[in-house]
N, C-alpha and C positions, 0 to 999 in steps of 0.2 A: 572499437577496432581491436583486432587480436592483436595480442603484445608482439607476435614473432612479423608483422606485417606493417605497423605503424613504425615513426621514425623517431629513433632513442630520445628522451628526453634528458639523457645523460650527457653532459661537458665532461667527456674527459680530458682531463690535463696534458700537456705535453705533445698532445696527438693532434695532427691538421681534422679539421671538421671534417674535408672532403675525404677523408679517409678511416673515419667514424663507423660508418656505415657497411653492413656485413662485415666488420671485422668477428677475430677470432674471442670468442666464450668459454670461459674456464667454468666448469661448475662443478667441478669435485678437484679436489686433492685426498690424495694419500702417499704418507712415505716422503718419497724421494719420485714422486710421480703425479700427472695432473692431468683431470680427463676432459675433453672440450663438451660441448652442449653436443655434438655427431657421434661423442661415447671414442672418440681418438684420444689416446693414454701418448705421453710424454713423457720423457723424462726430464726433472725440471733443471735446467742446467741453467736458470737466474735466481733461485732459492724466492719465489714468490714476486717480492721485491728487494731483492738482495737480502732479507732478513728471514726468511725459514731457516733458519741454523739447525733445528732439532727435527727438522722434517715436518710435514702435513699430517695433522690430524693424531699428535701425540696425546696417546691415553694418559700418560701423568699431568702435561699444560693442561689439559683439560680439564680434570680433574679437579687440578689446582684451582683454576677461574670459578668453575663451578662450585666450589667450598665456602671460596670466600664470599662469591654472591649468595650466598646464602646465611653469611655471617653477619656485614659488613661491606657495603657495596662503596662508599667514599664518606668521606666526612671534611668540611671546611679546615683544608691546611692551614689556615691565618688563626685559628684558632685554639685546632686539637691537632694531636699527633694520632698515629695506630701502629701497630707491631708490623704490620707487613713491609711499610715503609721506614722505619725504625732500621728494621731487620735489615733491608736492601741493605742501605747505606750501610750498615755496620761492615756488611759482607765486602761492601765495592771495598772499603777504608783496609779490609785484611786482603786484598786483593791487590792493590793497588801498591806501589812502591811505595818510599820513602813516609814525607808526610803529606800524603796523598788523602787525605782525613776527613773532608768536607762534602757533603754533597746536596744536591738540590735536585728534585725530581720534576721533571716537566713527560713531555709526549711526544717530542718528535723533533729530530738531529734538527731542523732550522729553528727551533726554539731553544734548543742548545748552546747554540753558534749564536743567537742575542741575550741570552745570558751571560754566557764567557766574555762575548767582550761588555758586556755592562761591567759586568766584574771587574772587569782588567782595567776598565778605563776610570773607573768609581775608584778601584783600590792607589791608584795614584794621586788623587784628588785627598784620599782621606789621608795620604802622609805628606799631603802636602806640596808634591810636585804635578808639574805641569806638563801633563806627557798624555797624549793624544793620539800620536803616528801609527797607525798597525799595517806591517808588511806579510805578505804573501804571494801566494803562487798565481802567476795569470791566469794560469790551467787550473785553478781550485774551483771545488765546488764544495759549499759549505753550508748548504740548502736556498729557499725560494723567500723568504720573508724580506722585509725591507732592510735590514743588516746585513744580512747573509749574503743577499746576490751581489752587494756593493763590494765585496771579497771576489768575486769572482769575474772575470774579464772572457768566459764559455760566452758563444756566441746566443746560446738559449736562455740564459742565463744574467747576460748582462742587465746592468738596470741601469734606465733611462732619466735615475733622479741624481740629483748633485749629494754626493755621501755627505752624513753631519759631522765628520774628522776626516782625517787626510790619511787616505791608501795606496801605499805603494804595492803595485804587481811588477812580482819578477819573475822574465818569462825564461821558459828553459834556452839555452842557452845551445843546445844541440838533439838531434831527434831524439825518442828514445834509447833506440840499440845503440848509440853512441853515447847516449848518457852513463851509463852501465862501464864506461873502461875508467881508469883514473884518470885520463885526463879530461872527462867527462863529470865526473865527480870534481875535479878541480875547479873547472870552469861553474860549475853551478855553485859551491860554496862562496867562489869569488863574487857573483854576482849578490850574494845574500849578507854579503860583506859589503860591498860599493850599496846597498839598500839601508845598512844600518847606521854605514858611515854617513851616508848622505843629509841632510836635512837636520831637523829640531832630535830630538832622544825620542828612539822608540819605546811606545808604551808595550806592542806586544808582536809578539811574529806568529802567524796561526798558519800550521800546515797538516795536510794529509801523510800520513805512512808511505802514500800508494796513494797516486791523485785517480782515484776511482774515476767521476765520470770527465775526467780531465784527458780520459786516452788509457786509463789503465796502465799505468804509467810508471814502473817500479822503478825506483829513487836507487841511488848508487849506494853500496855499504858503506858505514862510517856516516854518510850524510846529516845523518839526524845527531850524531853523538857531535862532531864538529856544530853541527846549527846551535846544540846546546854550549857549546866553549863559546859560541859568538853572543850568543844572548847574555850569557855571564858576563863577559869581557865589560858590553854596553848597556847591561843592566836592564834589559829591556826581559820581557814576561815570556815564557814560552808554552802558546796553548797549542795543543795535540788535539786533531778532529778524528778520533778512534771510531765514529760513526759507522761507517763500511766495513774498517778492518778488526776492530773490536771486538770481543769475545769470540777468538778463535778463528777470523776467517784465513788468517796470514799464517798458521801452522804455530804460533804463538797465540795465549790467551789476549795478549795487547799487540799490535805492529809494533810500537816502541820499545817492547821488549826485545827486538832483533839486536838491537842496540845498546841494549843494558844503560839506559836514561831514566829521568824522571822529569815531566814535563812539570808546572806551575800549574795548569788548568790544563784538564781533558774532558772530553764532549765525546757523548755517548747515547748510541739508539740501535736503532735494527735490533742484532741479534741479545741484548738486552733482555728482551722478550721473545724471542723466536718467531715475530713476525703475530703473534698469537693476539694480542695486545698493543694499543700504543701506548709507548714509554721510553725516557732518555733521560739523561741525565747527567749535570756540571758535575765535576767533582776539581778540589781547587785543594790547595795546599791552607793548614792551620794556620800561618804565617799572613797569608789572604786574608780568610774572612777573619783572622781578631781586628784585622784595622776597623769592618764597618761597624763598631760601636762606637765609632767616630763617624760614620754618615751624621750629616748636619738635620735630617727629617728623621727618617724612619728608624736610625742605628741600627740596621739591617738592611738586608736587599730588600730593593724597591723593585723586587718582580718576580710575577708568578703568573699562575695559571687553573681557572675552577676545576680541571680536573688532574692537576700536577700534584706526582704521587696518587695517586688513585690508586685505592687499596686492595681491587683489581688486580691491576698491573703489577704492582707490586709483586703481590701472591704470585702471580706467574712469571714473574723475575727471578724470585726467589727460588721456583724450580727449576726455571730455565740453569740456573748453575749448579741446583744437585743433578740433572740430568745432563748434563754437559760432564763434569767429574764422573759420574759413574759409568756411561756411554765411553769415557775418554775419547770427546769428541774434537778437545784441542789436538791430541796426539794421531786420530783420523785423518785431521783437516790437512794436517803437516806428509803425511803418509799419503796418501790420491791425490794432495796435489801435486806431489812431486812425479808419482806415476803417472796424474795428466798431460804433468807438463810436459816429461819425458817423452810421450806417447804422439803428444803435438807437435810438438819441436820438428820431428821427420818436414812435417809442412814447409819448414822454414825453404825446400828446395824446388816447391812448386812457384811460378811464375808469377800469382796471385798472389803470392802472402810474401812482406818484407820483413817482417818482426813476428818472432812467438816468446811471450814472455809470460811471468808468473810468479805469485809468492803463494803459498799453498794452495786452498782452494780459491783461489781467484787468477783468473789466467785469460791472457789476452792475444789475438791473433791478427795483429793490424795486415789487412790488404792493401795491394797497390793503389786501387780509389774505392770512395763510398759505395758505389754500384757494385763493386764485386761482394764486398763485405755482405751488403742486405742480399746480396745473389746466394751468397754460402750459406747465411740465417736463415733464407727461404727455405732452401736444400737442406738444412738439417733437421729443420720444423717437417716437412714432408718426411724425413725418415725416422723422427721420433724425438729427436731432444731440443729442446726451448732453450735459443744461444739468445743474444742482446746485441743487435750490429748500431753505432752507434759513431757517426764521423767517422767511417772507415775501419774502425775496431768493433771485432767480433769478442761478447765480453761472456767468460764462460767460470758462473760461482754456482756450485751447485750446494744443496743442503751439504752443512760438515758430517752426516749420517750417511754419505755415500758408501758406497759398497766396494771389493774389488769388481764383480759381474758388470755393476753401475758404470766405474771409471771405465772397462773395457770398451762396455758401449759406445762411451760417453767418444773415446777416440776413434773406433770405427765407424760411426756414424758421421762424425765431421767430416774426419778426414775425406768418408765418403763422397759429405756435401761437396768438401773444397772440387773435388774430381770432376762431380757433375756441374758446380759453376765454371769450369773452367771449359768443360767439353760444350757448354754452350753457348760461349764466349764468341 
């Protein structure tokens, strides 16, 4: 049977089956653009999967993979170390704040998010206390594995099994656009307070910068620097999921650094690699991992992955941040998104859209219901650019390689779609 005529033998994820079927074929990228199997160019306004940071089809990523597959393709981490992964870390460790020192490579932000809290939860055990509790956000998502989804209370998302420790979610307190004033900001710190007060000593509090697939969801200033005095206060761990916002998507190289903090543990993927690669990676404070030479088995972490640090990946980690500094692609991301958002915002007055928010290149435009939202994605996909509608929020991250010609687009073409969802209302 001819492939373009027989029925996919592809599950993909996420997607109803009954809607499997003739969907949309990406079969090139370039750039800041994606062409379908009908030869129709896009502009990519969800960066692949949120992780093209450096654009489709970069001659230096490439380059890079290609070198080192020809060098050194992997080699057992339980065993031998290599320069490529060596190298990362060094870099993450001079990147990273404080004593931000340690890190551990895996392949992808839900492997991440069961590392950290291994850590978190091990590292108490090895000094001796009995601290188990980890709080978070209802609205988190912190990937799909059997640890991770137990973090998250998304309706896609939730899991169906009884967690192996005790999680508190705390749900926002007020919609977005009203999160955003002080007294929206108040009311959510207070709830993160009555979470740590409550119960046994929290072991760790893990949150997003920006609850990406939470509603796209920008957190109120200060929040994060006050979340850090409360963890202090109660001694409780503070991991940071910089997965999404990480390397540049926020108009800062880290979302935390809006804040001028330094988290305990951060969890890191996507733009890491540029989408080119899977890879992620824990990175934890020296003060962390000296305890596990007091683990009672291993005196080390009891967990990895056969192709964690893959020397691969690695290699094109390690360009993904000469190409990121030379590009000045944090200083970009900060610059078009604020012209996006800018550009957007006018929306905020059509009938359809309740909220336009944003923190660099990631920017979000919650409709009045679901159906309008996937109405405007429709409409913008017909006029050229790839939006994410998603529970009623339209979620718009485009490569941080965007252009000014690119951002122009990027808002005449929505703005267009929103007109014609509505004119057919």
């Amino acid at each position: 049977m001819h492939p373009s005529t027989r029925t996919s033998s592809l599950w993909r994820p996420w997607t109803p089956i009954t809607q499997q079927a003739g969907s949309l074929r990406i079969v090139e990228a370039l750039g800041n653009r994606v062409r379908d199997v009908e030869g129709n160019w896009y502009l990519d306004g969800i960066s692949g999967v949120l992780n093209a940071s450096c654009g489709h089809g970069h001659p230096r990523l490439i380059e890079a993979a290609t070198r080192q597959l020809q060098q050194l393709v992997h080699y057992d981490p339980m065993v031998s170390s290599h320069d490529p992964a060596e190298t990362l870390a060094a870099r993450l460790a001079e990147l990273l704040p404080g004593d931000l020192n340690e890190t551990v490579l895996l392949n992808s932000g839900s492997e991440a998010t069961e590392a950290a809290l291994r850590i978190a939860l091990q590292y108490w055990r090895n000094i001796g206390e009995h601290r188990d509790r980890v709080i978070t956000f209802e609205a988190a998502y912190h990937g799909t594995t059997f640890l991770s989804q137990q973090l998250s209370k998304l309706p896609f998302t939730v899991s169906e099994w009884t967690p192996p420790f005790p999680i508190e979610h705390v749900a926002l307190p007020a919609a977005p656009r009203e999160l955003r004033t002080e007294e929206g900001a108040d009311a959510l710190i207070a709830a993160f307070a009555r979470a740590l007060e409550a119960g046994p000593p929290a072991a760790a509090v893990m949150v997003e910068p920006l609850l990406g697939l939470g509603g796209c969801v920008v957190l109120p200033a200060g929040f994060l620097a006050r979340l850090r005095e409360l963890c202090d206060r109660h001694g409780a761990l503070l991991i940071l999921d910089e997965v999404f916002c990480g390397f540049g998507r926020t108009g800062r190289m880290f979302g935390f650094e809006h804040e001028g903090i330094t988290p305990d543990l951060v969890t890191l993927s996507k733009g890491i690699s540029g989408g080119y690669v899977p890879l992620a990676a824990v990175t934890v404070t020296s003060r962390i991992k000296e305890t596990f030479v007091r683990e009672p088995v291993a005196q080390g972490l009891r967990y990895g992955h056969t192709t964690g640090g893959h020397a691969v990946a690695s290699a094109v980690g390690n360009t993904v941040l000469d190409v990121m500094a030379d590009e000045k692609l944090v200083e970009n991301a900060a610059a078009q998104g604020n012209a996006l958002l800018e550009g957007l915002r006018k929306l905020g007055t059509n009938p359809l859209i309740t909220d336009v928010r944003g923190l660099g290149l990631v920017v979000a435009i919650e409709a009045d219901t679901p159906e309008s939202a996937a109405a405007i994605a429709e409409a913008s996909a017909r006029a050229g650019v790839m939006t994410r509608a998603e529970r009623g929020v339209i979620r718009i991250a485009p490569p941080l390689t965007l252009t000014d010609d690119d951002t122009a687009e990027a808002v005449a073409k929505i703005s267009g779609a929103v007109d014609v969802a509505l004119a057919r209302r």
